[in-house]
MIPA-105481 format. One record per residue: x, y, z of N, C-alpha, C in turn. Coordinates in steps of 0.001 Angstrom, whole numbers, plus 500000, padded with zeros to 6 digits. Example, Ala and Ser with C-alpha at 12.3 -4.5 7.8 and 13.67 -1.06 7.14 Angstrom:
REM MIPA-105481
<pt><n_x>513190</n_x><n_y>494310</n_y><n_z>507800</n_z><ca_x>512300</ca_x><ca_y>495500</ca_y><ca_z>507800</ca_z><c_x>513200</c_x><c_y>496700</c_y><c_z>507800</c_z></pt>
<pt><n_x>512850</n_x><n_y>497750</n_y><n_z>507080</n_z><ca_x>513670</ca_x><ca_y>498940</ca_y><ca_z>507140</ca_z><c_x>512900</c_x><c_y>500030</c_y><c_z>507870</c_z></pt>
END
This chain:
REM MIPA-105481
<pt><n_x>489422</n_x><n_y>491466</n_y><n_z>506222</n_z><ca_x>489383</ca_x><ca_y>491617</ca_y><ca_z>507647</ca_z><c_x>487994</c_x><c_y>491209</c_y><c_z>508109</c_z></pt>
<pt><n_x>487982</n_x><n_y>490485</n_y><n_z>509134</n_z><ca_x>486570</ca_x><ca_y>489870</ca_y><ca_z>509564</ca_z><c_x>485802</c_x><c_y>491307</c_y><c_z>510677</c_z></pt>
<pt><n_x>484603</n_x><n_y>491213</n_y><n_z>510416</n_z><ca_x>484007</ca_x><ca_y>492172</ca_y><ca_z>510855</ca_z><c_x>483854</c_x><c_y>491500</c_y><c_z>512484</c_z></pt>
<pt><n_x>484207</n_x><n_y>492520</n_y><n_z>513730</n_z><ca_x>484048</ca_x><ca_y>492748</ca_y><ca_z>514611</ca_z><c_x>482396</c_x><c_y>492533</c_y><c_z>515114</c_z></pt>
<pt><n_x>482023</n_x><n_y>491457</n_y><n_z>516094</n_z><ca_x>480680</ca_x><ca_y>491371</ca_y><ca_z>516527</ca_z><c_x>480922</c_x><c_y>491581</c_y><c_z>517395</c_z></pt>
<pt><n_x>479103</n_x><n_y>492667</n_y><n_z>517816</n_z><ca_x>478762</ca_x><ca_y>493689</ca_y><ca_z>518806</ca_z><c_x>478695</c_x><c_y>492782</c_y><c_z>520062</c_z></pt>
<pt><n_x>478854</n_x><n_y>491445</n_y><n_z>520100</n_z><ca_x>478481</ca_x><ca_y>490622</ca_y><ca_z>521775</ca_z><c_x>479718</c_x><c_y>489937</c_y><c_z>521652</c_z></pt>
<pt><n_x>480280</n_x><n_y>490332</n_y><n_z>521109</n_z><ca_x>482021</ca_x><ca_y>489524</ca_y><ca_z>521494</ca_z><c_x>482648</c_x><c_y>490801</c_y><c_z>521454</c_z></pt>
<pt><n_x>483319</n_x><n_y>490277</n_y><n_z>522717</n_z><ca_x>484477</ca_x><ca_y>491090</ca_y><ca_z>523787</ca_z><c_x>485364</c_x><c_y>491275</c_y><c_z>522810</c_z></pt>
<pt><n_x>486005</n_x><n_y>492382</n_y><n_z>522939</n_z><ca_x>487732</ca_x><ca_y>492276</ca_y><ca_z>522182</ca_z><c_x>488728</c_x><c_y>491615</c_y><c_z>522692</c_z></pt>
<pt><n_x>489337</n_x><n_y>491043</n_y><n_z>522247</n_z><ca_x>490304</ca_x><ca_y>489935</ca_y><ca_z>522974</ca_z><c_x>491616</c_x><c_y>490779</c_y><c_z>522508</c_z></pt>
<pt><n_x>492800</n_x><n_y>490268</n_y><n_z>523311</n_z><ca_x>493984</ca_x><ca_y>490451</ca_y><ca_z>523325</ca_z><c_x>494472</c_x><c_y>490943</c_y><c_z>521739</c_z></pt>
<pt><n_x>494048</n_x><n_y>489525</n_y><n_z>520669</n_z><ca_x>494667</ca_x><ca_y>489706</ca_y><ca_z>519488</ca_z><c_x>494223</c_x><c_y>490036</c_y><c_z>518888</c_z></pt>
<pt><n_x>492414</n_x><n_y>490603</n_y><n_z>519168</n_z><ca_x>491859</ca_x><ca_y>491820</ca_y><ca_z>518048</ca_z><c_x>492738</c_x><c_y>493200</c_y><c_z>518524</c_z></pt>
<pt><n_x>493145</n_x><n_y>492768</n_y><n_z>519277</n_z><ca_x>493876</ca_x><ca_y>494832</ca_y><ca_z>520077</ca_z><c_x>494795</c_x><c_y>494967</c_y><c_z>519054</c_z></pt>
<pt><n_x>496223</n_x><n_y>493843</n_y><n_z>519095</n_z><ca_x>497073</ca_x><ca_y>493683</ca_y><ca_z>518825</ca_z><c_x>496818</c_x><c_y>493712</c_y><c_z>517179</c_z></pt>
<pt><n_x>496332</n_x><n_y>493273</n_y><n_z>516234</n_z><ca_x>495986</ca_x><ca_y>493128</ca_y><ca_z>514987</ca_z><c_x>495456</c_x><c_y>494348</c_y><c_z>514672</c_z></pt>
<pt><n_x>495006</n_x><n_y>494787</n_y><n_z>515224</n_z><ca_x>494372</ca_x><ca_y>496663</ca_y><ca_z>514979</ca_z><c_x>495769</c_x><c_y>497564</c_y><c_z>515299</c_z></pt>
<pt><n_x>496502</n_x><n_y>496649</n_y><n_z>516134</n_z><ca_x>497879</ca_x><ca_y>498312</ca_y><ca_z>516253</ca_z><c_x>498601</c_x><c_y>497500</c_y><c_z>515151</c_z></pt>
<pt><n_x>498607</n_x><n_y>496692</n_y><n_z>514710</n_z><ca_x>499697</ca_x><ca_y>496488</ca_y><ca_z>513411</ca_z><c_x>499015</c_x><c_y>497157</c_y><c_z>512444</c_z></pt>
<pt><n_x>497546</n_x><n_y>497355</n_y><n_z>511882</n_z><ca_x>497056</ca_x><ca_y>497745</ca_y><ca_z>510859</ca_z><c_x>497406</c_x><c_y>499138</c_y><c_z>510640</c_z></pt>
<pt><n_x>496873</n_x><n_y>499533</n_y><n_z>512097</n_z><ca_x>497582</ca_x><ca_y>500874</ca_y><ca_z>512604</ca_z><c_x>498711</c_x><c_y>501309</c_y><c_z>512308</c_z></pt>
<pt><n_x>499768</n_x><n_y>500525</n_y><n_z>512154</n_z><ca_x>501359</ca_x><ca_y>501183</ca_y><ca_z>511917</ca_z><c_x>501611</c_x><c_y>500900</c_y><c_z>510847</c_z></pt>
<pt><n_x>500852</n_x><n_y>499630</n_y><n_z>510264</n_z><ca_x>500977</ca_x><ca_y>499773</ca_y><ca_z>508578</ca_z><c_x>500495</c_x><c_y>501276</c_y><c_z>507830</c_z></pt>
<pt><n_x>499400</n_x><n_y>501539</n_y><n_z>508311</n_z><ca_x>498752</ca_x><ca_y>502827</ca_y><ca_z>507647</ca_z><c_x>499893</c_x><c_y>504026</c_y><c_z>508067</c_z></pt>
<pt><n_x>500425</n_x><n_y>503922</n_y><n_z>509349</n_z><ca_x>501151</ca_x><ca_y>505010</ca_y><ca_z>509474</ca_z><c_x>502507</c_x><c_y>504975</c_y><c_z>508849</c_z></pt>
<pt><n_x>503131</n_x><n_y>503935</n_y><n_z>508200</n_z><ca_x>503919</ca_x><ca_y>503557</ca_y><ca_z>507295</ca_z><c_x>503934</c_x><c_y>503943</c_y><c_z>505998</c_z></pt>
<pt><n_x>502563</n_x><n_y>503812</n_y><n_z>505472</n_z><ca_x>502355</ca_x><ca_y>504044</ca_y><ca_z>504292</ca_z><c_x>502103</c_x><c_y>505762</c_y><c_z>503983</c_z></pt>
<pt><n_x>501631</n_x><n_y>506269</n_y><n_z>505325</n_z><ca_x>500850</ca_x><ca_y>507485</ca_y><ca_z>504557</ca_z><c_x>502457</c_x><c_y>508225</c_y><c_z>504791</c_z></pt>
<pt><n_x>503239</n_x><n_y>507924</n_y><n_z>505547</n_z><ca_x>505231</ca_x><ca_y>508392</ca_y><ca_z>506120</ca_z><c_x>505766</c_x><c_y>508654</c_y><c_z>504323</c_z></pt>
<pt><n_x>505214</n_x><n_y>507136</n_y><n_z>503657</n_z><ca_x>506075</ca_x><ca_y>506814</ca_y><ca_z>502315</ca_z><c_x>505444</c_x><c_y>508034</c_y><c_z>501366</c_z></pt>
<pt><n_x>503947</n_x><n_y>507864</n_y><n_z>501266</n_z><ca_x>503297</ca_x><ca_y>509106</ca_y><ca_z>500689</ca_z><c_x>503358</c_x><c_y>510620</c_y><c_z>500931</c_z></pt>
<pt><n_x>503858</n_x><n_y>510363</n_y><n_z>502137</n_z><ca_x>504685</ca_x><ca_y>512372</ca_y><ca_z>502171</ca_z><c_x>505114</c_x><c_y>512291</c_y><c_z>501458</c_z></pt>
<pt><n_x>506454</n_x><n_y>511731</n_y><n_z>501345</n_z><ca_x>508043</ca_x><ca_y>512285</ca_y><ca_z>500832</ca_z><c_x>508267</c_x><c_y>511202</c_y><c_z>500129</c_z></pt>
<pt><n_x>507155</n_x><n_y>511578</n_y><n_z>498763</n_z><ca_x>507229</ca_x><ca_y>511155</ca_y><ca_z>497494</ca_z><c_x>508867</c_x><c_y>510823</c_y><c_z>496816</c_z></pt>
<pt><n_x>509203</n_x><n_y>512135</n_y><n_z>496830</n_z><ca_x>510521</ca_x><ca_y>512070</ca_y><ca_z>496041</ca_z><c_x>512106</c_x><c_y>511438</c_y><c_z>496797</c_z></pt>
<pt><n_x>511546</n_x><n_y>510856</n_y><n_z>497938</n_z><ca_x>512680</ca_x><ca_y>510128</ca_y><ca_z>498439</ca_z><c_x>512148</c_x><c_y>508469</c_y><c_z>498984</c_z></pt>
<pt><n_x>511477</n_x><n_y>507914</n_y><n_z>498231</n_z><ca_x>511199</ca_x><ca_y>506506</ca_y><ca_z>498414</ca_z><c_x>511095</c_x><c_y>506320</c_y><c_z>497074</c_z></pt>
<pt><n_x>511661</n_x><n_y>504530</n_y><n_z>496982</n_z><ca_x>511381</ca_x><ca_y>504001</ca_y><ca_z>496093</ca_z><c_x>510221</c_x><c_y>503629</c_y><c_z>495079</c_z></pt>
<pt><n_x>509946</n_x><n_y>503595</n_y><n_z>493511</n_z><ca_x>508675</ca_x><ca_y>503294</ca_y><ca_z>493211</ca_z><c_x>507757</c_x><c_y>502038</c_y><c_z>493575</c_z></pt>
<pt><n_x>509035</n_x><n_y>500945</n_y><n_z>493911</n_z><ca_x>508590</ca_x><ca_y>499917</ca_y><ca_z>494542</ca_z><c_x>507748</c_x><c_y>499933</c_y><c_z>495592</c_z></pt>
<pt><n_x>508460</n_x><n_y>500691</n_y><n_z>496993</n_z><ca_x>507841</ca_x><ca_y>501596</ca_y><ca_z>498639</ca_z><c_x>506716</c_x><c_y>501994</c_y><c_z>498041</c_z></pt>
<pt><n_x>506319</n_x><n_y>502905</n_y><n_z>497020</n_z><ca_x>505572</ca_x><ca_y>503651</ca_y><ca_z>496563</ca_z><c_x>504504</c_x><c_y>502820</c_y><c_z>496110</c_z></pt>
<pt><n_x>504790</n_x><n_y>501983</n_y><n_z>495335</n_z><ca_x>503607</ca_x><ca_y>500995</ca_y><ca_z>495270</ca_z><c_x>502872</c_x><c_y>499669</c_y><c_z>495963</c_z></pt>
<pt><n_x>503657</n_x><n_y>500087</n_y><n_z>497403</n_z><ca_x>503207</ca_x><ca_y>499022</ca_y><ca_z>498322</ca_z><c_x>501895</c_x><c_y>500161</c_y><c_z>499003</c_z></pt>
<pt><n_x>502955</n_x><n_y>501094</n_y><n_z>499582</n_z><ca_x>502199</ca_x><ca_y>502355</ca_y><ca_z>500209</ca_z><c_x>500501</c_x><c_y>502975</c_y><c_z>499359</c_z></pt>
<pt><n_x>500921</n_x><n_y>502746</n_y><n_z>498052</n_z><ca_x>498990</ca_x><ca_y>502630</ca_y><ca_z>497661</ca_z><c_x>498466</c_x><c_y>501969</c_y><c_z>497829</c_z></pt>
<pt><n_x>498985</n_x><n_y>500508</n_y><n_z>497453</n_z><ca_x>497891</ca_x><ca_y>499489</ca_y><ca_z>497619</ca_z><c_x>497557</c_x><c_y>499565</c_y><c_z>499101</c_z></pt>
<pt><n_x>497972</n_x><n_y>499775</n_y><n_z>500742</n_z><ca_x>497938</ca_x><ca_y>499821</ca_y><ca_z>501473</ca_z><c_x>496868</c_x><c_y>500681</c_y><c_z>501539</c_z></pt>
<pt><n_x>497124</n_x><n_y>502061</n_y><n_z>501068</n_z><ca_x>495918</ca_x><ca_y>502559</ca_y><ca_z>501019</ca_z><c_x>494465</c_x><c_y>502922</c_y><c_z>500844</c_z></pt>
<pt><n_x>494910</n_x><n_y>501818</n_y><n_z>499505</n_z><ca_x>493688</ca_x><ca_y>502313</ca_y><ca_z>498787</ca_z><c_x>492589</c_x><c_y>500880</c_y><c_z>499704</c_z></pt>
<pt><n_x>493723</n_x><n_y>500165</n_y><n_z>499746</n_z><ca_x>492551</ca_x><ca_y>499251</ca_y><ca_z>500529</ca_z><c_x>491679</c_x><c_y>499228</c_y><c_z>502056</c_z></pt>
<pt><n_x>492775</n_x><n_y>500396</n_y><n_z>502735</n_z><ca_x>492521</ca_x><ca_y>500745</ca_y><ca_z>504367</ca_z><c_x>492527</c_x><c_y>501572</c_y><c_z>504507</c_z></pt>
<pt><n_x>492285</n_x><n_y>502850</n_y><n_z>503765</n_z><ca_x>492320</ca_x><ca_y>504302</ca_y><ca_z>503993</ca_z><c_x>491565</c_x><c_y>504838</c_y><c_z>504806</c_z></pt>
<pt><n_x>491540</n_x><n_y>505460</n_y><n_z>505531</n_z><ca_x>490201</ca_x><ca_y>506532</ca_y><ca_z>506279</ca_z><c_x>489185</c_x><c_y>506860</c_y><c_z>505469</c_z></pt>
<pt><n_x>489741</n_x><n_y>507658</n_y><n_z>504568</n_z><ca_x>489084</ca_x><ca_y>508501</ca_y><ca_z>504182</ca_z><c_x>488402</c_x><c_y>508022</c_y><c_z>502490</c_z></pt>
<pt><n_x>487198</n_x><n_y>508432</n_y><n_z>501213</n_z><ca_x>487149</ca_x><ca_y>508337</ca_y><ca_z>500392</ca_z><c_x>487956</c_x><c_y>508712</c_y><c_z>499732</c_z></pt>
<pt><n_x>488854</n_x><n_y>510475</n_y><n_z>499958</n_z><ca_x>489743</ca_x><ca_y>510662</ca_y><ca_z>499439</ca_z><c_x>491028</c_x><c_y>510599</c_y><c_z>498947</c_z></pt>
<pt><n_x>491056</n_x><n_y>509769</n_y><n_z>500509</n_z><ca_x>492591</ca_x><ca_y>509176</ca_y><ca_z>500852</ca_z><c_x>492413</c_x><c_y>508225</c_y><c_z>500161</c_z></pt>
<pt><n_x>491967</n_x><n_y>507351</n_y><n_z>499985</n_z><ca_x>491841</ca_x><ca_y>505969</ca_y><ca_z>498380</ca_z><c_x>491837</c_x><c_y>506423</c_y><c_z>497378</c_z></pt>
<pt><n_x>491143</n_x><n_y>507111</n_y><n_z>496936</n_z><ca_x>491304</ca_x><ca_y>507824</ca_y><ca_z>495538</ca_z><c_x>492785</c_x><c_y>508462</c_y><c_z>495229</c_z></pt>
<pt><n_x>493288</n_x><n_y>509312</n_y><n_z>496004</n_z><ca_x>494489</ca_x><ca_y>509983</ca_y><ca_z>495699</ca_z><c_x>495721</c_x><c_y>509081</c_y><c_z>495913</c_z></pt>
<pt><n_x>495597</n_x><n_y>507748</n_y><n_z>496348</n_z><ca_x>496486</ca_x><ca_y>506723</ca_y><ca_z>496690</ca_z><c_x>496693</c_x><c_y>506102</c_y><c_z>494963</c_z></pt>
<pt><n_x>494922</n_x><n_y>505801</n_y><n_z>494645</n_z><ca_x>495033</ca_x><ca_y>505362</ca_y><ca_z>493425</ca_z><c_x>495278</c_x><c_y>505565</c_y><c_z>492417</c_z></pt>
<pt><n_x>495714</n_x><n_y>507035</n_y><n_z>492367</n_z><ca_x>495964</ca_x><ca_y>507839</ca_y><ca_z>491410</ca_z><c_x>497318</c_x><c_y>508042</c_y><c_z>491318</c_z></pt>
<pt><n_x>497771</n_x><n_y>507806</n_y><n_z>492370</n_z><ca_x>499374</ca_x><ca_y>507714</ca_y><ca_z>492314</ca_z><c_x>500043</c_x><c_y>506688</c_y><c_z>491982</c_z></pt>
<pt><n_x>499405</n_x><n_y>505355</n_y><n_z>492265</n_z><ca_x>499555</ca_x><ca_y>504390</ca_y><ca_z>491772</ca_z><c_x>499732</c_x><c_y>504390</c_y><c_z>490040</c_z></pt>
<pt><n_x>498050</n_x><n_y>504878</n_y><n_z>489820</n_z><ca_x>498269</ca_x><ca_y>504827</ca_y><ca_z>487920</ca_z><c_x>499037</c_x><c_y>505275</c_y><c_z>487377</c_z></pt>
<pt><n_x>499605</n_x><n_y>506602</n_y><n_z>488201</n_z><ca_x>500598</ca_x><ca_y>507537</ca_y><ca_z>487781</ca_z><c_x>502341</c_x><c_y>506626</c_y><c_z>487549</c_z></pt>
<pt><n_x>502001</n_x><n_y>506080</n_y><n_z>488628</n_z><ca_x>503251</ca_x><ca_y>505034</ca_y><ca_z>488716</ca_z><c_x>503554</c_x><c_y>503836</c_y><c_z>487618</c_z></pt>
<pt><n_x>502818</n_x><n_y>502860</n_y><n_z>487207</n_z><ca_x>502132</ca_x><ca_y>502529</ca_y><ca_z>486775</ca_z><c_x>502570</c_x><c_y>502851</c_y><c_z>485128</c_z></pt>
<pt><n_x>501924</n_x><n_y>504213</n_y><n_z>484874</n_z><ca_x>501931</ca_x><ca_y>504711</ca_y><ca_z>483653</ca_z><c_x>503777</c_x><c_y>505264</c_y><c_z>483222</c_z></pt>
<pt><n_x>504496</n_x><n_y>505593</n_y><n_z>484454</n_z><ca_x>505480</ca_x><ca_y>505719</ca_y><ca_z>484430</ca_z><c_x>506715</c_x><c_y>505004</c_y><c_z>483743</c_z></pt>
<pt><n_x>506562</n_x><n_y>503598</n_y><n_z>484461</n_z><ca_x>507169</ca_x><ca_y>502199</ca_y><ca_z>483663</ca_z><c_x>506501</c_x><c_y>501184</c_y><c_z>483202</c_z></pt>
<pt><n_x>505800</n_x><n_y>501503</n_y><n_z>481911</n_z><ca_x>505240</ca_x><ca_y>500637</ca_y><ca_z>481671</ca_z><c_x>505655</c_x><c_y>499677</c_y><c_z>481042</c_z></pt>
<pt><n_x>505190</n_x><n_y>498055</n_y><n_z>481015</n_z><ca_x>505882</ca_x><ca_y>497177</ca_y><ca_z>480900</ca_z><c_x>507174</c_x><c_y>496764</c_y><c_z>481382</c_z></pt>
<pt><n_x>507218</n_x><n_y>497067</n_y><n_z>482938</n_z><ca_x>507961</ca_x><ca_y>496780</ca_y><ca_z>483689</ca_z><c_x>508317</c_x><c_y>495300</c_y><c_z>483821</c_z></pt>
<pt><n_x>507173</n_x><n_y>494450</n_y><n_z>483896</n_z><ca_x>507623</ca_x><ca_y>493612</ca_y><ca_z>484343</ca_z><c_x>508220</c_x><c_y>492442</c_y><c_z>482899</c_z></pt>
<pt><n_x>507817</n_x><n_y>493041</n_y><n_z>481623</n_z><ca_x>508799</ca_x><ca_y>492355</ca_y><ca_z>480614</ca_z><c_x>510042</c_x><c_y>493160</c_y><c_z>480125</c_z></pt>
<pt><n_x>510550</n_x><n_y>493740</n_y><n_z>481296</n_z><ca_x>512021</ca_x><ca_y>494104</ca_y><ca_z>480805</ca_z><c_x>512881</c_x><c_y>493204</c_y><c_z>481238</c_z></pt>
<pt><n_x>512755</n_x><n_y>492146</n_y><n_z>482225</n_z><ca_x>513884</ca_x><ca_y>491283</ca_y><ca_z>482339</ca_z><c_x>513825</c_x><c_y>489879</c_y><c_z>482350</c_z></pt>
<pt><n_x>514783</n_x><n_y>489469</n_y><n_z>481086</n_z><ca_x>514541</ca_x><ca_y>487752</ca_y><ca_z>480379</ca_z><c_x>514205</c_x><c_y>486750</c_y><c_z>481748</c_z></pt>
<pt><n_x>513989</n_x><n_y>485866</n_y><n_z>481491</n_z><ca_x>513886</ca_x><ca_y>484427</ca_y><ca_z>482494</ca_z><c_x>515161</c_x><c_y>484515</c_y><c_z>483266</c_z></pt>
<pt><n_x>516205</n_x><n_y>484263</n_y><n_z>482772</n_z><ca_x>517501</ca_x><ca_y>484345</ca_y><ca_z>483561</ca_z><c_x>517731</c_x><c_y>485570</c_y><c_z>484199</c_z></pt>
<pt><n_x>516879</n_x><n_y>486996</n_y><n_z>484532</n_z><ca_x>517222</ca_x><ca_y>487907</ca_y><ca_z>485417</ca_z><c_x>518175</c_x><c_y>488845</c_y><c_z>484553</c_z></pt>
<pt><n_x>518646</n_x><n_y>488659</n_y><n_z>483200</n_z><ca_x>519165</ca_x><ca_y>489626</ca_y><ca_z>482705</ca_z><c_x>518692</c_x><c_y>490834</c_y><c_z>481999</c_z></pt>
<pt><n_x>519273</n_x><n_y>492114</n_y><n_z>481805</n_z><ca_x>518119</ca_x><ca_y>492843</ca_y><ca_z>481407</ca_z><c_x>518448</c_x><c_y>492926</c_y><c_z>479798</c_z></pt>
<pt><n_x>516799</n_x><n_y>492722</n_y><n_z>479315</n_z><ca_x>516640</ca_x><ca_y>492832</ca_y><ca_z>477643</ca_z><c_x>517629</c_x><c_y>494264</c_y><c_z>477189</c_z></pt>
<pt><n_x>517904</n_x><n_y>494321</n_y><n_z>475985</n_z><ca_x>518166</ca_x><ca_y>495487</ca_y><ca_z>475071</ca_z><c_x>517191</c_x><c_y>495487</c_y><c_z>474161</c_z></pt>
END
């Protein structure tokens, strides 16, 4: 995100680009309530979201931790399914 200079005006589409960031974050932190009813997929969009735009120090950290947690959950996810989309045994 490009940093905002103090002698330039806010224009229309810095407003507009700040309320999308805005509803992304409020998206993500919605998915991070109610852990146990979103996907791990949701779940791992909703950290990275966080950890990169969070408010807070804490709020990144505890994003990232859910992540590893996730993460550590299925690991080697992404070599469970051959080239053709079928799944290994």
């Amino acid at each position: 995100m490009s940093a905002l200079h103090p002698f330039r005006k806010r224009s229309q589409r810095d407003e507009a680009r700040q309320d999308w960031i805005d509803e992304r974050l409020r998206e993500a932190r919605t998915v991070m309530s109610d852990v146990a009813h979103h996907s791990d997929h949701l779940l791992r969009m909703a950290c990275k979201v966080l950890i990169k735009h969070g408010e807070t120090p804490e709020e990144c950290e505890d994003a990232r931790i859910l992540l590893v947690i996730l993460e550590a959950k299925a690991p080697g996810r992404d070599n469970c399914r051959s080239s053709d989309g079928e799944d290994r045994q």
